[in-house]
C-alpha positions as CSV (number, residue, x, y, z in Angstrom):
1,X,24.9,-12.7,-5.7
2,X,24.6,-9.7,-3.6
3,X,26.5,-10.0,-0.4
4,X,24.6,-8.7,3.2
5,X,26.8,-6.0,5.1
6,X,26.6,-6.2,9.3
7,X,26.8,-2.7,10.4
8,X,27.0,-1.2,14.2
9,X,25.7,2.9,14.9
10,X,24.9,4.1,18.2
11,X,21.9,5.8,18.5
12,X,20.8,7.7,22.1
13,X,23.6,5.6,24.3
14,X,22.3,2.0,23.0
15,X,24.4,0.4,20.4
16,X,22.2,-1.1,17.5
17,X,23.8,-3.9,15.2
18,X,22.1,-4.5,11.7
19,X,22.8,-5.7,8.4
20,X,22.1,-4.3,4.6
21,X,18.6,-6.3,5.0
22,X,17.2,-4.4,7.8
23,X,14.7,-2.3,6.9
24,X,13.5,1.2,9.2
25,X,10.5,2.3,9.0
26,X,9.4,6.5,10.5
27,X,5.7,6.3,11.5
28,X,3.6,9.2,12.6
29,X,0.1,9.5,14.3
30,X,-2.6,11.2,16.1
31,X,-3.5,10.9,19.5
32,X,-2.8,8.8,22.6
33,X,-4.7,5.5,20.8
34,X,-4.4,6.5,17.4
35,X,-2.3,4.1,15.3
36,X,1.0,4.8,13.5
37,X,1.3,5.2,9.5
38,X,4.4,4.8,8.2
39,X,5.5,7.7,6.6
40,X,9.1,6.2,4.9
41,X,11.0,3.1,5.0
42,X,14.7,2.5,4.3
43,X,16.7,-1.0,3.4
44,X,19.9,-1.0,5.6
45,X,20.5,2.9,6.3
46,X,20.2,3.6,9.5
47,X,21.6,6.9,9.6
48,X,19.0,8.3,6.4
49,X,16.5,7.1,8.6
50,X,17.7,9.0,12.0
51,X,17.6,12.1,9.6
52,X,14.3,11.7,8.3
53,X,12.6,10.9,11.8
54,X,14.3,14.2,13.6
55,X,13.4,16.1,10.4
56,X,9.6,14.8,11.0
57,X,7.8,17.8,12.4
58,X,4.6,17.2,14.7
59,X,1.8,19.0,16.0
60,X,0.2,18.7,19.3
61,X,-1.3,15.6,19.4
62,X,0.8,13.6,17.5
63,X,3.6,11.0,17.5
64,X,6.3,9.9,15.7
65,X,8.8,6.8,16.2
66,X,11.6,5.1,14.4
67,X,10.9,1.2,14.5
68,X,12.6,-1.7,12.9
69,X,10.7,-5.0,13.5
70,X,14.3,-6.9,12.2
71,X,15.7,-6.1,15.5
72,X,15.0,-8.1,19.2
73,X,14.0,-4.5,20.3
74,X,12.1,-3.4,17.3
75,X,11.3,0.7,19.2
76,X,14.6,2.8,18.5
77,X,13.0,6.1,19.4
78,X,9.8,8.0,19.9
79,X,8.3,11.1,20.6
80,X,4.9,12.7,21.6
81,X,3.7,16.0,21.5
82,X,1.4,17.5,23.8
């Protein structure tokens, strides 16, 4: 039986609590409508996923954002480029 880890990270002033079961997900798109696509998901590491979102370059136009719909505030950050 695998055991579920509660974890606490500060990210950008807000402090985010999750558990080994909360999945991340770094989305990109195109354009002010244009939906996301998710690009990469991790399972309980919030820290790999900070890393791969600032590592995310865009273009003008685009968007990127680091979601987790686990969380009550599922929009941990996002960025547009003009």
């Amino acid at each position: 039986m695998e055991t579920v880890t509660l974890k606490t990270h500060i990210l950008d002033g807000k402090r985010i609590g999750y558990s080994s079961e909360t999945t991340f997900y770094v989305q990109s798109g195109r354009g002010r409508k244009g939906s996301y696509q998710t690009r990469k998901a991790f399972k309980g590491d919030l820290a790999l996923a900070v890393l791969w979102y600032n590592s995310l370059n865009i273009g003008n136009g685009y968007k990127k954002r680091l979601i987790s719909w686990d969380l009550n505030r599922p929009i941990l950050a996002r960025h547009f480029s003009d």
